[in-house]
PASEBA-1860 file (N, C-alpha, C; in nm, 3 decimals):
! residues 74
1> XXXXXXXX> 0.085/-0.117/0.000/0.000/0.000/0.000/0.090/0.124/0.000 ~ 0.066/0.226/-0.083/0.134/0.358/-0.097/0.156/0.434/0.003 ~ 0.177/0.542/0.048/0.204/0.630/0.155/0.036/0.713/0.085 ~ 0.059/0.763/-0.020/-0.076/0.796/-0.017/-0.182/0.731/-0.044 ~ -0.238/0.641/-0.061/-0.367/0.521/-0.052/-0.365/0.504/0.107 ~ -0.261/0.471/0.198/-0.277/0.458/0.329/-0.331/0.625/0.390 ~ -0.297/0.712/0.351/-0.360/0.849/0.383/-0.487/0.861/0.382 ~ -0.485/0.882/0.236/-0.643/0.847/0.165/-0.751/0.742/0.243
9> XXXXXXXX> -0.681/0.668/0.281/-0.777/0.552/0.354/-0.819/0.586/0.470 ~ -0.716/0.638/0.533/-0.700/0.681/0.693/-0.802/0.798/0.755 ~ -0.786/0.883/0.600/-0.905/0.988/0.636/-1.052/0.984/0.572 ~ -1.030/0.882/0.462/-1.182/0.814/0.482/-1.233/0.760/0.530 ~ -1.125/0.694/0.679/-1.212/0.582/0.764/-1.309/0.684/0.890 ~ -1.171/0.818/0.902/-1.202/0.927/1.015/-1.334/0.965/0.971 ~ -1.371/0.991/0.873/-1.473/1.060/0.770/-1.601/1.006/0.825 ~ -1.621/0.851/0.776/-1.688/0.715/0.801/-1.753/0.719/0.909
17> XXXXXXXX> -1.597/0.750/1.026/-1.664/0.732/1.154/-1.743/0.890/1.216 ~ -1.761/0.954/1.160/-1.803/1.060/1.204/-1.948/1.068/1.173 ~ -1.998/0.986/1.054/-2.101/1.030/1.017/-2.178/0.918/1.061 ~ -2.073/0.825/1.123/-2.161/0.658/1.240/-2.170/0.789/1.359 ~ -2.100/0.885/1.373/-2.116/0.901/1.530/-2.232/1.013/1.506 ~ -2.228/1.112/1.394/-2.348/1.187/1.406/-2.446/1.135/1.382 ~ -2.495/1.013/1.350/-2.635/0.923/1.290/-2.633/0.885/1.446 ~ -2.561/0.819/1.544/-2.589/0.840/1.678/-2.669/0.906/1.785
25> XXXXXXXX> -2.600/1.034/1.771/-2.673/1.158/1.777/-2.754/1.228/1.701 ~ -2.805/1.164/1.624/-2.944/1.262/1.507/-3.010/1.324/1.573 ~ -3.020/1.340/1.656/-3.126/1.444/1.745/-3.043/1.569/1.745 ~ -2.916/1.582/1.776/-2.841/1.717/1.813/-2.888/1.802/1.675 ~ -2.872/1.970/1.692/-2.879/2.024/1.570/-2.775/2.038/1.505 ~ -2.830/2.010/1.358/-2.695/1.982/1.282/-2.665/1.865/1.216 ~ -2.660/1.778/1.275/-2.658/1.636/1.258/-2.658/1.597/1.108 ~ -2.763/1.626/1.073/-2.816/1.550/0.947/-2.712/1.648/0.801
33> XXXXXXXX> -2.671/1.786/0.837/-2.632/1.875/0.757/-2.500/1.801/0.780 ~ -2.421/1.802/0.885/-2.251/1.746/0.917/-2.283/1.582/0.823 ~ -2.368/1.539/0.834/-2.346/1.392/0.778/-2.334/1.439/0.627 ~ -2.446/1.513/0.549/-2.434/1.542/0.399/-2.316/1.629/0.371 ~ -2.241/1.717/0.436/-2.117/1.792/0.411/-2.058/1.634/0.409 ~ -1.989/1.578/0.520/-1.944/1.419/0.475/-1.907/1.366/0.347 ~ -2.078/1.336/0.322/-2.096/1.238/0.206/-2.011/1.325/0.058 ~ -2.048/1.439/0.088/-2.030/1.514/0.005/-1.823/1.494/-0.035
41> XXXXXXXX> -1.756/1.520/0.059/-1.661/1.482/0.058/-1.632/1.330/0.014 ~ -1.680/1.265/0.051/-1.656/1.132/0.001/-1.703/1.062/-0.170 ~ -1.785/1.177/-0.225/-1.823/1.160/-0.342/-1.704/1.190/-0.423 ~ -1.639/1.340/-0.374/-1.551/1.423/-0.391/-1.455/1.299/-0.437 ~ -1.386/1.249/-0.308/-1.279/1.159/-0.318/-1.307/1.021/-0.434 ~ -1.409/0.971/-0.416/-1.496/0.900/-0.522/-1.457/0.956/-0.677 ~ -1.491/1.053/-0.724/-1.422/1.100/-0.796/-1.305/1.126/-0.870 ~ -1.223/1.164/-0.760/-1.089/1.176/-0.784/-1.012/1.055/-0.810
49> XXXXXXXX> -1.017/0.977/-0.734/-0.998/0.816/-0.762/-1.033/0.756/-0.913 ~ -1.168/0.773/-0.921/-1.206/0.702/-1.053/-1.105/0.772/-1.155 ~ -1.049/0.913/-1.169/-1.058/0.983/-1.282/-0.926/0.957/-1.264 ~ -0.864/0.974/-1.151/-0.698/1.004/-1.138/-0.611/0.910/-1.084 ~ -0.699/0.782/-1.108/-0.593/0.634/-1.067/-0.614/0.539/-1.168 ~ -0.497/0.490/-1.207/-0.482/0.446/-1.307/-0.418/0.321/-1.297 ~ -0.488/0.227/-1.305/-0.457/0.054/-1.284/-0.368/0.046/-1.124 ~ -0.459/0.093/-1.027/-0.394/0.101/-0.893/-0.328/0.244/-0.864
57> XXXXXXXX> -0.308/0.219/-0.706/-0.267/0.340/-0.666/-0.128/0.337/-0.757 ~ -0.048/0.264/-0.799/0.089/0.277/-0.836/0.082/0.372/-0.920 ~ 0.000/0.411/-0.955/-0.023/0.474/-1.111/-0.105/0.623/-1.083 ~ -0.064/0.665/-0.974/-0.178/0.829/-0.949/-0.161/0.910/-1.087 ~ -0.200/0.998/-1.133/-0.158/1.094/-1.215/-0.112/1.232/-1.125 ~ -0.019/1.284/-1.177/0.000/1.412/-1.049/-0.090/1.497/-1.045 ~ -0.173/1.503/-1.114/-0.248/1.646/-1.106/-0.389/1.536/-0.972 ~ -0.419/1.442/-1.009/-0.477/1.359/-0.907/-0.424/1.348/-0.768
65> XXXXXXXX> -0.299/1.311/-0.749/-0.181/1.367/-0.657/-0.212/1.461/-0.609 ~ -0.239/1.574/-0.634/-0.253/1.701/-0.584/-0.371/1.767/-0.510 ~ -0.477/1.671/-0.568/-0.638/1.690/-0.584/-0.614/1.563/-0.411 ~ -0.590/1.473/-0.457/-0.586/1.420/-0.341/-0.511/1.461/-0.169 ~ -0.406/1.501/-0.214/-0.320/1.570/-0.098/-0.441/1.693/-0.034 ~ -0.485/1.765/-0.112/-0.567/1.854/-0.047/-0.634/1.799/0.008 ~ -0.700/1.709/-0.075/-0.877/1.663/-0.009/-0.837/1.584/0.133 ~ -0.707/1.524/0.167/-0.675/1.481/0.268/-0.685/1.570/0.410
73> XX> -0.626/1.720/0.347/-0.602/1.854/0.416/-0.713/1.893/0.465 ~ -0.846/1.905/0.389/-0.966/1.976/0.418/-1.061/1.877/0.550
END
């Protein structure tokens, strides 16, 4: 596994678990908006993947590289 696929993974699992912990709490306000910002990100990354990996992580394209490093950041 890459240094970045293990990133990538790491902060989609953080992601994952956030929107198990706000479906927990669905009652608090907010809840339901923090889960769709989420998803929203994860479509994001969904994306980037399909378009900017190329027969495995071995193969990122840099400009995907780049798109990814952020989306890790945000």
């Amino acid at each position: 596994m890459s240094d970045l696929e293990t990133r990538v993974a790491k902060r989609r699992d953080e992601l994952i678990s956030e929107i198990v912990e706000h479906k927990k709490n669905s009652s608090r306000a907010g809840a339901a908006d923090a889960v769709d910002k989420i998803k929203v990100r994860l479509t994001e990354l969904a994306d980037i993947v399909k378009n900017g990996v190329v027969d495995g992580w071995a193969n990122v394209r840099p400009s995907a590289r780049l798109k990814l490093d952020a989306w890790i950041q945000q």
